[in-house]
C-alpha positions, -999 to +999 in steps of 0.1 A: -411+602+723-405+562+718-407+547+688-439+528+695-451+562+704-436+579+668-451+551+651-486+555+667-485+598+660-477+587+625-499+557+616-528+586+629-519+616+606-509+594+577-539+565+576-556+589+554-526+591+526-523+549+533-556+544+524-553+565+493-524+548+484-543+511+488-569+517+466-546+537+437-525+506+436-557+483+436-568+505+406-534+507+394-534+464+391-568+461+376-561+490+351-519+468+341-546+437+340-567+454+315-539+473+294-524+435+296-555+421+278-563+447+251-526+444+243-529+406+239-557+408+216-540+435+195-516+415+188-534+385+183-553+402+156-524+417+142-508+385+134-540+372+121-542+403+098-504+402+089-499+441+103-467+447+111-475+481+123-503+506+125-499+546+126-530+568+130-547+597+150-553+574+183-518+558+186-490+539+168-485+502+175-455+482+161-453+441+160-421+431+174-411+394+165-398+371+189-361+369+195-338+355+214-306+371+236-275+359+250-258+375+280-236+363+312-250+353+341-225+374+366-242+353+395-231+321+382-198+335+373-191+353+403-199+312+422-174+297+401-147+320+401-146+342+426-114+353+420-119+366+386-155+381+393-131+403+418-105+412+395-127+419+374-148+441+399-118+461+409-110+468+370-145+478+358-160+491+387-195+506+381-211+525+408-249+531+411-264+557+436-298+555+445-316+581+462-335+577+493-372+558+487-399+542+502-403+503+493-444+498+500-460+462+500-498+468+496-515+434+516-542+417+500-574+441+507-609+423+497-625+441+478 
């Protein structure tokens, strides 16, 4: 079987299950939208009411004040000194392992 041909057998038997997946993740957006909104307002009102934080039978909601962090940018560093950035990379190595995924990019679907 070619690939055009593997990719034809497979586009058939899996449209269904890529058309489920487009409309969960249009759901999906509009719902984060939403949750992005009511969260807003909360807050909104919370500062306007001076609650810090709220605790009862439907959920528990804390104000976090803004702050401000400091950290290295490694991509900088590693730019302008290379040598070190290495060094320092074969001292404190960190290894991450990822295990095998699917990266899907859902095109803009009118609704």
């Amino acid at each position: 079987m070619t690939e055009k041909q593997a990719m034809t057998e497979f586009e058939g038997t899996q449209l269904g299950q890529m058309m489920s997946y487009v409309s969960l993740d249009q759901n999906i957006k509009k719902l984060t939208e939403l949750q992005k909104s009511i969260k807003e307002e909360l807050l909104q009102q919370m500062g306007k009411y001076g609650v810090k934080s709220i605790d009862n039978d439907l959920l528990k909601i804390t104000r976090v004040q803004a702050s401000e962090s400091t950290s290295v940018d490694l991509k900088s560093f590693a730019k302008k000194e290379p040598t070190v950035y290495a060094g320092l990379l074969e001292d404190y190595p960190k290894v991450t392992k990822r295990k095998e995924s699917i990266r899907i990019t859902v095109e803009k679907v009118s609704e």
